[in-house]
Kinemage of the C-alpha trace (Angstrom):
@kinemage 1
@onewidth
@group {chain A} dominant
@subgroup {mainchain}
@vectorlist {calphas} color= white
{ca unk a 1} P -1.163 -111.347 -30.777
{ca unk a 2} L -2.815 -110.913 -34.097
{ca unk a 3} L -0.142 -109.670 -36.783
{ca unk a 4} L 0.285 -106.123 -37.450
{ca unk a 5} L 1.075 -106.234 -41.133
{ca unk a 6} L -1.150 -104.196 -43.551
{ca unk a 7} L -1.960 -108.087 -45.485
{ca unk a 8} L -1.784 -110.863 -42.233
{ca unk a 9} L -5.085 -112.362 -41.480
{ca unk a 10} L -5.756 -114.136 -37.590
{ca unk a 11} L -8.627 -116.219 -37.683
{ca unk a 12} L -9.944 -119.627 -36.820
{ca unk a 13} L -12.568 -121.959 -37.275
{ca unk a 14} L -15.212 -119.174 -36.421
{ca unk a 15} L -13.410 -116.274 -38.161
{ca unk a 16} L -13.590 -118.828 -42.027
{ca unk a 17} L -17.404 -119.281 -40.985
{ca unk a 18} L -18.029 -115.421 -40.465
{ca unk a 19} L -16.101 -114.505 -43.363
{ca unk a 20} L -18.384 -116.498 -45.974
{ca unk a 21} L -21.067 -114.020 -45.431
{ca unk a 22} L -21.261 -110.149 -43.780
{ca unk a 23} L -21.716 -110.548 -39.796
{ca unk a 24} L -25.060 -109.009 -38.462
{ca unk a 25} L -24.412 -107.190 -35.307
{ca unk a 26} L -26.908 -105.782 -32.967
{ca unk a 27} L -25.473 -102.701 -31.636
{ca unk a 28} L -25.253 -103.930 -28.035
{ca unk a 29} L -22.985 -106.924 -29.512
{ca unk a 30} L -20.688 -104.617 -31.402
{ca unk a 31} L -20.773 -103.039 -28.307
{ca unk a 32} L -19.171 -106.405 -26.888
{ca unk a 33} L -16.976 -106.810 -29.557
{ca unk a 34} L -15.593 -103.004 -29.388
{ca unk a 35} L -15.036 -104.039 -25.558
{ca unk a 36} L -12.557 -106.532 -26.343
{ca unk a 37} L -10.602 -104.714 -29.217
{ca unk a 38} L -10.229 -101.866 -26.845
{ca unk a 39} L -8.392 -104.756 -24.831
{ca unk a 40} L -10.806 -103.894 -21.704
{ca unk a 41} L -11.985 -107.722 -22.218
{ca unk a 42} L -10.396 -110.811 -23.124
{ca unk a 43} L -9.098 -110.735 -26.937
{ca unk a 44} L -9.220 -114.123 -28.811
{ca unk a 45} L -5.507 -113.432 -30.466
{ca unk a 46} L -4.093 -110.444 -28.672
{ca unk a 47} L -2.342 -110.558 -25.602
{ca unk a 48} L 0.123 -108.322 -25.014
{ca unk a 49} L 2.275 -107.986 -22.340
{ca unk a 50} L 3.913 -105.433 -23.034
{ca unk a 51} L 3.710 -101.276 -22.903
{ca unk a 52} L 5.236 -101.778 -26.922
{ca unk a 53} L 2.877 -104.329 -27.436
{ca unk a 54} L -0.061 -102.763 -26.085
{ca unk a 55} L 0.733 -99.250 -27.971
{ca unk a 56} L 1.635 -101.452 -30.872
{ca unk a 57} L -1.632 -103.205 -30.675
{ca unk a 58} L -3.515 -99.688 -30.764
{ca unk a 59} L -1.016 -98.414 -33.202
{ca unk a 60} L -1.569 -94.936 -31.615
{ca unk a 61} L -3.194 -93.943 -27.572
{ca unk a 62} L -4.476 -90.478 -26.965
{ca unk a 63} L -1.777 -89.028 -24.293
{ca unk a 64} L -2.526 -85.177 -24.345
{ca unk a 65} L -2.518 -85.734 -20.260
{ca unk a 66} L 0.270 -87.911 -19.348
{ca unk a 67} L -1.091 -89.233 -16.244
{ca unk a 68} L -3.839 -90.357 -18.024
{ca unk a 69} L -2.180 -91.876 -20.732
{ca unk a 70} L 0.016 -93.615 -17.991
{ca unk a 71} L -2.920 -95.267 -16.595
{ca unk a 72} L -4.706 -95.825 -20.032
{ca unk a 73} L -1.174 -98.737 -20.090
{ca unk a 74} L -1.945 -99.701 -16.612
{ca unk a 75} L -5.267 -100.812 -17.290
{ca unk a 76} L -4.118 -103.108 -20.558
{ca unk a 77} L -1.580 -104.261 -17.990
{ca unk a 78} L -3.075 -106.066 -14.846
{ca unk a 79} L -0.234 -106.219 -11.682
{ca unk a 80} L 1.854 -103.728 -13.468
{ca unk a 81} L 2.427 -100.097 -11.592
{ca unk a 82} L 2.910 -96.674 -12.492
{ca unk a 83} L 6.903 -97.148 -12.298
{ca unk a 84} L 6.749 -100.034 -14.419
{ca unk a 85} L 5.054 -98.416 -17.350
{ca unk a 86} L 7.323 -95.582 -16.445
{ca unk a 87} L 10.231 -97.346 -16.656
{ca unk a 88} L 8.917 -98.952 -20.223
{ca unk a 89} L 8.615 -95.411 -21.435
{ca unk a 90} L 12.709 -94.812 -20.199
{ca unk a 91} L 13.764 -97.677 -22.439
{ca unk a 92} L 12.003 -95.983 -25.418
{ca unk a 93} L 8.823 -99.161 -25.711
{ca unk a 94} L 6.704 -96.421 -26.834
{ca unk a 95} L 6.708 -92.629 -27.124
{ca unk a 96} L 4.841 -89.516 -26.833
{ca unk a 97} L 4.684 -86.891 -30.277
{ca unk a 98} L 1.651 -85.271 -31.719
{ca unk a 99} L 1.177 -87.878 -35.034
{ca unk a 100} L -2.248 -86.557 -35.725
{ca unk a 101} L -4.935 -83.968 -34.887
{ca unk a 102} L -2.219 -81.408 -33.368
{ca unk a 103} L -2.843 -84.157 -30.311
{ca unk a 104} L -0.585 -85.829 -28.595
{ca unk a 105} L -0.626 -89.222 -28.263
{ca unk a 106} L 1.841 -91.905 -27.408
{ca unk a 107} L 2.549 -94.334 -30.201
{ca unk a 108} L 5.554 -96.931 -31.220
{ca unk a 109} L 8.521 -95.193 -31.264
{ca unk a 110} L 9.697 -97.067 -34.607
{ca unk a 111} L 6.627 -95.571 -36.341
{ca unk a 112} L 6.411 -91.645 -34.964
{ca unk a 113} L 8.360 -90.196 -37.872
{ca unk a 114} L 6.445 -92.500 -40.518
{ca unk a 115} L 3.196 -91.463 -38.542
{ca unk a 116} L 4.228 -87.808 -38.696
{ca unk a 117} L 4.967 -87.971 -42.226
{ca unk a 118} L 1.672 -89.594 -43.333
{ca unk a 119} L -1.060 -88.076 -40.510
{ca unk a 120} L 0.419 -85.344 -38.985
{ca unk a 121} L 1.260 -83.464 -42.508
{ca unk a 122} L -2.316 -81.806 -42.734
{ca unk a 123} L -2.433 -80.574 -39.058
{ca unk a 124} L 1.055 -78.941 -40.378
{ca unk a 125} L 0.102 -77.430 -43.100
{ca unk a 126} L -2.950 -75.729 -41.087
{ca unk a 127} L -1.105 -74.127 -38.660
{ca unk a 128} L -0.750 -70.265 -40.583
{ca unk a 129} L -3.685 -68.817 -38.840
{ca unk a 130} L -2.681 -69.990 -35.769
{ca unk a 131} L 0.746 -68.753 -36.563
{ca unk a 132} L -0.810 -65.658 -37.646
{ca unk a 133} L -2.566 -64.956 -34.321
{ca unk a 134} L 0.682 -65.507 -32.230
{ca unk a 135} L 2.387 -63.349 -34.336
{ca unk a 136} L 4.703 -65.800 -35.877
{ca unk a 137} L 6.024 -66.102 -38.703
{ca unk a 138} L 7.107 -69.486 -40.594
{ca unk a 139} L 10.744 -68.419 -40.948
{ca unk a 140} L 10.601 -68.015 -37.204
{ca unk a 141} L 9.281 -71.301 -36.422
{ca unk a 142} L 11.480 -73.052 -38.638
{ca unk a 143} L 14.621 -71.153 -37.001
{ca unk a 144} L 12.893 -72.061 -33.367
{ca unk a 145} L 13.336 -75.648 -34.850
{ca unk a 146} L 16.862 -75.315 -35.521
{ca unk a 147} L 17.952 -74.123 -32.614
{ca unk a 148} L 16.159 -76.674 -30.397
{ca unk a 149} L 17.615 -79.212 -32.865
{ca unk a 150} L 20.995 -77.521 -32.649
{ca unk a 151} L 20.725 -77.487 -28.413
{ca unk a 152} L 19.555 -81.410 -28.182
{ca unk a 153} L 22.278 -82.383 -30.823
{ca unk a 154} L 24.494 -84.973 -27.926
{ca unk a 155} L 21.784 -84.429 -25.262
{ca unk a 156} L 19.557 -87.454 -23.723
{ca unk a 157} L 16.588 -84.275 -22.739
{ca unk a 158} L 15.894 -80.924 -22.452
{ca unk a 159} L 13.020 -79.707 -19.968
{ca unk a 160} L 10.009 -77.742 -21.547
{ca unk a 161} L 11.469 -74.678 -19.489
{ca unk a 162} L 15.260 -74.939 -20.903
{ca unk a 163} L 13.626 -75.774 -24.214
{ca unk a 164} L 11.971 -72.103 -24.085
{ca unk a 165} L 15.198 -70.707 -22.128
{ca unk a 166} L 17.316 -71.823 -25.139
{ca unk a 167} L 14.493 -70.081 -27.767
{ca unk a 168} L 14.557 -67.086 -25.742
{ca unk a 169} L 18.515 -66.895 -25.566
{ca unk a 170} L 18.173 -67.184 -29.330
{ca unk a 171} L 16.115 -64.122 -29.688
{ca unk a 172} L 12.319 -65.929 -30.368
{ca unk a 173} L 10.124 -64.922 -27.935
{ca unk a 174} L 8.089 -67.696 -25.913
{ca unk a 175} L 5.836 -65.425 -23.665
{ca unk a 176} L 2.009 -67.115 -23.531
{ca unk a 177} L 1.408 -69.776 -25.659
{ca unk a 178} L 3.892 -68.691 -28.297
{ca unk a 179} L 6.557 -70.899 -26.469
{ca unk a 180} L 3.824 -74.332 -26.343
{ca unk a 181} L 3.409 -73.704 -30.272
{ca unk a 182} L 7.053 -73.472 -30.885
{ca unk a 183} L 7.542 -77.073 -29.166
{ca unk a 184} L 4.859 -78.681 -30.742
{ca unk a 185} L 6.285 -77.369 -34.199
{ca unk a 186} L 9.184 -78.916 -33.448
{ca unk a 187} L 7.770 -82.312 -32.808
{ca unk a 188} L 5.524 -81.804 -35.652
{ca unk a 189} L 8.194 -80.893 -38.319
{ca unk a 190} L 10.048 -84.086 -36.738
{ca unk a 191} L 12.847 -82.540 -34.977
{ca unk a 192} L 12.086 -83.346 -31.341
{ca unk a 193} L 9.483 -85.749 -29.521
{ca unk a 194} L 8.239 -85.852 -25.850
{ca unk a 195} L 10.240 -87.753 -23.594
{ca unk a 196} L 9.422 -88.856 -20.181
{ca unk a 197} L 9.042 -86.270 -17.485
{ca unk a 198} L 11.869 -84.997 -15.190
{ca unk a 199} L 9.754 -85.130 -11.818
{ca unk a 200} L 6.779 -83.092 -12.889
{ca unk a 201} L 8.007 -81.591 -15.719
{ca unk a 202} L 7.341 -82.350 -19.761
{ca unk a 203} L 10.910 -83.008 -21.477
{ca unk a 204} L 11.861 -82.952 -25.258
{ca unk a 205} L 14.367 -85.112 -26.916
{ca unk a 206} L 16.129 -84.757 -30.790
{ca unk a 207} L 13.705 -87.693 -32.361
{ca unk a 208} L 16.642 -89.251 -34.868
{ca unk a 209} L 18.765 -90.011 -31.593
{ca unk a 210} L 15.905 -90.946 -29.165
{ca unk a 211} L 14.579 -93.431 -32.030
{ca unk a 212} L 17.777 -93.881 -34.623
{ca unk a 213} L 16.307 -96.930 -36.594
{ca unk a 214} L 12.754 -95.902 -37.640
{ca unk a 215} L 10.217 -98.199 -39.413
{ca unk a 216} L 9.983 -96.628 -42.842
{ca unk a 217} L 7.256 -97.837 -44.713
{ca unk a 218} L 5.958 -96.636 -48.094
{ca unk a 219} L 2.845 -94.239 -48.375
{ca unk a 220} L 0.224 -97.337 -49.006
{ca unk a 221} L 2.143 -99.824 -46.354
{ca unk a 222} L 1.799 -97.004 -43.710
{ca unk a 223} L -1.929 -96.412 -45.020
{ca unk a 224} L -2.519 -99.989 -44.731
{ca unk a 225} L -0.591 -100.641 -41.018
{ca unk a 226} L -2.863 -97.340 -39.852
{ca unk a 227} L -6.327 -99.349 -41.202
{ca unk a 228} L -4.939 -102.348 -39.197
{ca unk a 229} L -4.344 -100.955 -36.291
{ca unk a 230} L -6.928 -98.839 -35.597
{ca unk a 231} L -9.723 -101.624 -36.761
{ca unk a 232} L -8.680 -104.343 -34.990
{ca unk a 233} L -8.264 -101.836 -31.248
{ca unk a 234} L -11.285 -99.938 -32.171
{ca unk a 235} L -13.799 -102.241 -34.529
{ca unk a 236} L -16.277 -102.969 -35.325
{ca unk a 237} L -16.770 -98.966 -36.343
{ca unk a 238} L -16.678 -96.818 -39.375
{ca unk a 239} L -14.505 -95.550 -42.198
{ca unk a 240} L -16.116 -92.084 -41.164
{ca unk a 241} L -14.343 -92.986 -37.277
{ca unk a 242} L -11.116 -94.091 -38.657
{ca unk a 243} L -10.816 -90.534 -41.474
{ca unk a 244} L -11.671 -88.627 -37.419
{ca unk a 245} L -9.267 -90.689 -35.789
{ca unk a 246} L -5.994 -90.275 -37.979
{ca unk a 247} L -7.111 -86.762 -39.528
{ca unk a 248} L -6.747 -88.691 -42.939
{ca unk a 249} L -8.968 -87.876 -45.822
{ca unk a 250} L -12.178 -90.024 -46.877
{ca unk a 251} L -9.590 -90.722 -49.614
{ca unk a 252} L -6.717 -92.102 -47.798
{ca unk a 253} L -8.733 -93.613 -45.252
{ca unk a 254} L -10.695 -95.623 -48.071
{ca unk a 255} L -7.359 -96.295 -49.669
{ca unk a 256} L -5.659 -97.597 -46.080
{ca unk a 257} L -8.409 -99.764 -45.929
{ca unk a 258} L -8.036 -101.525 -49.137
{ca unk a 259} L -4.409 -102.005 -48.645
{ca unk a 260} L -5.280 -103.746 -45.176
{ca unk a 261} L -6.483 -106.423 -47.554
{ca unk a 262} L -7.653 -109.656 -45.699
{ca unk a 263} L -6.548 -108.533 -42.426
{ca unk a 264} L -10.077 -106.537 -42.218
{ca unk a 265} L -13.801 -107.665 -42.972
{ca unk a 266} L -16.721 -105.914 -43.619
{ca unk a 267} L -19.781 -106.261 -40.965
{ca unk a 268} L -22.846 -104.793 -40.100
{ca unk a 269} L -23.780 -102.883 -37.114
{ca unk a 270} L -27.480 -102.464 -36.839
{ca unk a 271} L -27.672 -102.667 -40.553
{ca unk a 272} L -25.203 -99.712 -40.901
{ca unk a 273} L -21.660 -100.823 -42.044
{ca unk a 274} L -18.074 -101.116 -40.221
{ca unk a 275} L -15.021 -102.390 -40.526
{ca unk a 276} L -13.621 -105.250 -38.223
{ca unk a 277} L -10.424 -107.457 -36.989
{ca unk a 278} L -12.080 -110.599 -38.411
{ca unk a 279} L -10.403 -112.580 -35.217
{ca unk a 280} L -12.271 -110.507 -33.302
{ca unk a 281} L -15.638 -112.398 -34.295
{ca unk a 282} L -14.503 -115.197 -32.594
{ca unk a 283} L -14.722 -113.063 -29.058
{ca unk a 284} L -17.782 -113.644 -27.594
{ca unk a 285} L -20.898 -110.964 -28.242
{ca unk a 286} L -23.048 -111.573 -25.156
{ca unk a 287} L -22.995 -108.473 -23.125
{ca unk a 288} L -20.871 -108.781 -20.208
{ca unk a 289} L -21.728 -106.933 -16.598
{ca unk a 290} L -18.064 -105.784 -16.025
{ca unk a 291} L -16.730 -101.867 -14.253
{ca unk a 292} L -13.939 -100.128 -15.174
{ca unk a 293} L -12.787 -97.164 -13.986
{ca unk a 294} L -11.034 -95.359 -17.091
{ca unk a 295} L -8.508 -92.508 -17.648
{ca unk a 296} L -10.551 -89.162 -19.073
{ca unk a 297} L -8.292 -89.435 -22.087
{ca unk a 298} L -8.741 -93.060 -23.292
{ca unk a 299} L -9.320 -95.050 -26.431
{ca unk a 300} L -12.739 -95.675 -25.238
{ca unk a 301} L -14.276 -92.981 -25.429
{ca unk a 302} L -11.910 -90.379 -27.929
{ca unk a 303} L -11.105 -92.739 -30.384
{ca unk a 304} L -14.241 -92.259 -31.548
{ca unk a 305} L -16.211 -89.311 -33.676
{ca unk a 306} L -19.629 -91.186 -32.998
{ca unk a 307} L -19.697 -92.286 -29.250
{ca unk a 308} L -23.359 -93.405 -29.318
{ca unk a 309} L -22.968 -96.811 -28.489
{ca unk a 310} L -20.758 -95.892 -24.887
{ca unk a 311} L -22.700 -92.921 -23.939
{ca unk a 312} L -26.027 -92.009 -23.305
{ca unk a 313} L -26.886 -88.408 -25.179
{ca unk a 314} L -27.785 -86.737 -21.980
{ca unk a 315} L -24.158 -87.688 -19.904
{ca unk a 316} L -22.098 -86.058 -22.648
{ca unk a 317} L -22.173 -82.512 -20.976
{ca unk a 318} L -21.074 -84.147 -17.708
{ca unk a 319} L -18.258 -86.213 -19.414
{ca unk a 320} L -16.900 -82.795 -21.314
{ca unk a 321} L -18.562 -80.199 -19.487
{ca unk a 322} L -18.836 -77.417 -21.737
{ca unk a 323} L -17.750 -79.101 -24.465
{ca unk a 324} L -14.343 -77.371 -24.020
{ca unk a 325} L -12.461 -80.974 -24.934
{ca unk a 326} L -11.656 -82.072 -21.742
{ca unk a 327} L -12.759 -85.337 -20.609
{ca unk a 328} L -13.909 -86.255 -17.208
{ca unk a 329} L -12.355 -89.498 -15.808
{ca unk a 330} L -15.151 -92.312 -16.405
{ca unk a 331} L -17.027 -95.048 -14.717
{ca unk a 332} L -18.073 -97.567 -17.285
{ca unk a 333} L -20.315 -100.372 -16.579
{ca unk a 334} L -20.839 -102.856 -19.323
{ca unk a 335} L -19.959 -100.873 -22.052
{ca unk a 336} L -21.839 -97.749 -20.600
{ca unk a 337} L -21.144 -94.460 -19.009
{ca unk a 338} L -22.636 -94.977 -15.947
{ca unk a 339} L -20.657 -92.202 -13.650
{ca unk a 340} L -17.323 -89.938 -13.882
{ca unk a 341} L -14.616 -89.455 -11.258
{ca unk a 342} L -11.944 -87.183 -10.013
{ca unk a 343} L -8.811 -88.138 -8.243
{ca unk a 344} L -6.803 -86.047 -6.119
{ca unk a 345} L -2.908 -87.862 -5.213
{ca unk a 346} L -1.931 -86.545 -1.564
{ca unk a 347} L 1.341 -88.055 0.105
{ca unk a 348} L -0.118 -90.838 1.858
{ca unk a 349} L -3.270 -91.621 -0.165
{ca unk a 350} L -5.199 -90.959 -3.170
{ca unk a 351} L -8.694 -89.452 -2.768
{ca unk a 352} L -11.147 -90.491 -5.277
{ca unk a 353} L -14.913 -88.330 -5.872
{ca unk a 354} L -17.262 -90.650 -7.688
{ca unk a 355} L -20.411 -88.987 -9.550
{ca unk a 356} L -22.624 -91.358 -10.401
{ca unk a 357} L -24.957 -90.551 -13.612
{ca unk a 358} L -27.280 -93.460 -13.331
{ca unk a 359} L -28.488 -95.536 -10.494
{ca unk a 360} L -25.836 -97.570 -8.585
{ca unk a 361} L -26.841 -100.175 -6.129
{ca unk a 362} L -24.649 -101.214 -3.094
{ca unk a 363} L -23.010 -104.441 -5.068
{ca unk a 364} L -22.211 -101.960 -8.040
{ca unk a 365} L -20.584 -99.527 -5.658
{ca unk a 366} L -18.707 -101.785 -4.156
{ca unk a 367} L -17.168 -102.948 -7.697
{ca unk a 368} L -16.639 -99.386 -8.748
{ca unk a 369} L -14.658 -99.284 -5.507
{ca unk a 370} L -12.918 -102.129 -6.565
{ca unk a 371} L -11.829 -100.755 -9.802
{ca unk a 372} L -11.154 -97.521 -8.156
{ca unk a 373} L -8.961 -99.782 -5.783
{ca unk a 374} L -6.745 -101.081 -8.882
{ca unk a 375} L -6.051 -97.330 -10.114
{ca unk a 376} L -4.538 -96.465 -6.671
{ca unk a 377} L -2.573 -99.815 -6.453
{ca unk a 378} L -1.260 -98.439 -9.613
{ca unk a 379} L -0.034 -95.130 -8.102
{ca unk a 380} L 1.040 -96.758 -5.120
{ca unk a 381} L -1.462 -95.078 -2.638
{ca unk a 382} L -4.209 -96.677 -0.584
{ca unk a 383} L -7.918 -95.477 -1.871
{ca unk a 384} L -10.073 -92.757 -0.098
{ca unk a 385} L -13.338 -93.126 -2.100
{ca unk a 386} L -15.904 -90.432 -1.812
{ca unk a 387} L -19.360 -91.272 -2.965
{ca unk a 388} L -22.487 -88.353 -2.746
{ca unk a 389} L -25.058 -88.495 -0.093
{ca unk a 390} L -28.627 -88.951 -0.049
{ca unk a 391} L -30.211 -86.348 -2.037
């Protein structure tokens, strides 16, 4: 795996060619090269085995759904099952928190107080109005803090509904979505994280026992490791993507990337310019006729502000229908949208609806079952794919 640290170059005899002059990219070969930093393809460098190498690689993965961000791991890990990455998430490889955007996301556990301090400040400071609307006041939230602080103090977990129990037992109300906002203050001020579910159910663990040896970095180092780590899973892409991604300011993202030194390079992507992993131009560009069936909530697709290059403009209202933020499951075929699906887990199998959005032949069906196939060896299930009739 490529190094993580804010100065470390990877390269090779291709990388010291590229780097003498700017790489030209078409768009359909950053396209390629996006592919294989989102670790959907063969990397040149990274190969990690790992769920805290993989979440290490990516430095944060979107994880507001935890069954998608289960599978999100899966994919990066052929053979590997749902209990395995479960069982990853026990022994504390990775977490989940909300680091940045008020969204949660799972990242290295080392780094989620770092993260919080540096991305997930300015969601923090924003929350008055929404405080305001719930009727809450900052005193309040800061005492619903405490006392969940206070309760975990000894405690391995505490289930979302004894975390509201406990708030309600100390006088805060938690009736409609005043007891989600108290939790995620909580996590946000630093106090708690998400741990891994009790059955069905979210849990919440005191973060300076769940993770008591965190990474702490200074401001530009943590600037720097956030550049890093979102170019070289993401890139070839924009400074304007990587301010969306973290939340971070044109400012501090401009300053994260100069502290990434020589561990990033400057290309262009249909004359426009991005940032990349310069290992990464060692990966081959050619397009490459692969299907994957992805999570709704993956890298792919939301770790980007300008999804041109994945998604055809008239398949966005399928993908988020209604633009209400929630993200159909997709099929993607090269690079490409080409359909969504929709899984529903039963006892003895897992039923899978496929939508297609462009024209599948037979052979492509049959490797979009195939894909399909891999999710529900994940679960454990056998497959029950549904595909729609003739028109």
């Amino acid at each position: 795996m490529a190094t993580s640290g804010a100065r470390g170059r990877a390269g090779g005899a291709g990388t010291a060619a590229a780097l003498t002059g700017r790489a030209e990219l078409t768009g359909a070969e950053a396209l390629a090269l996006r592919m294989t930093a989102l670790l959907l393809r063969p990397h040149p460098t990274a190969r990690p085995e790992s769920v805290a190498g993989v979440v290490e690689w990516f430095g944060a993965m979107q994880a507001q759904d935890a069954a998608s961000g289960l599978w999100s791991l899966g994919l990066r890990l052929p053979g590997w099952t749902q209990a395995d990455v479960q069982a990853a998430l026990e022994r504390r490889e990775a977490l989940r928190t909300w680091p940045m955007r008020g969204t949660v996301h799972l990242v290295p556990s080392r780094d989620a107080r770092w993260m919080l301090d540096v991305t997930g400040v300015r969601t923090l400071a924003a929350a008055g109005p929404r405080r305001a609307f719930l009727g809450l006041s900052l005193a309040e939230a800061d005492r619903a803090a405490d006392v969940l602080g206070a309760a975990l103090a000894g405690r391995a977990r505490l289930t979302r509904s004894q975390c509201q129990a406990t708030l309600d037992a100390a006088g805060i109300d938690t009736t409609g979505p005043r007891g989600y906002h108290l939790l995620w203050y909580a996590a946000q001020k630093g106090v708690t994280c998400i741990a891994p579910h009790v059955g069905t159910e979210q849990t919440f663990a005191l973060l300076d026992q769940w993770v008591p040896d965190p990474h702490r970095p200074d401001r530009d180092e943590a600037l720097g490791l956030l550049a890093v780590r979102y170019f070289r899973s993401h890139g070839p892409t924009t400074r304007q993507d990587f301010a969306g991604w973290t939340g971070l300011t044109a400012t501090d993202a401009k300053r994260g990337i100069a502290a990434a030194g020589d561990a990033l390079t400057t290309v262009t992507v249909d004359g426009a310019e991005a940032v990349a992993d310069p290992a990464l131009l060692d990966a081959p560009r050619a397009p490459v006729d692969d299907v994957h069936a992805l999570p709704g909530f993956d890298e792919y697709l939301l770790g980007f502000k300008d999804r041109s290059l994945m998604v055809a403009p008239e398949h966005k209202q399928a993908i988020v229908p209604g633009g209400n933020g929630v993200f159909q499951s997709t099929v993607v075929r090269d690079g490409r949208v080409a359909g969504t699906w929709k899984r529903t887990l039963g006892r003895t199998r897992v039923k899978v609806a496929v939508r297609p959005l462009v024209d599948l032949d037979a052979a492509t069906r049959a490797r979009v079952d195939a894909a399909l196939a891999a999710y529900a060896a994940f679960v454990g299930l056998p497959p029950a794919v549904e595909w729609p009739g003739p028109a």
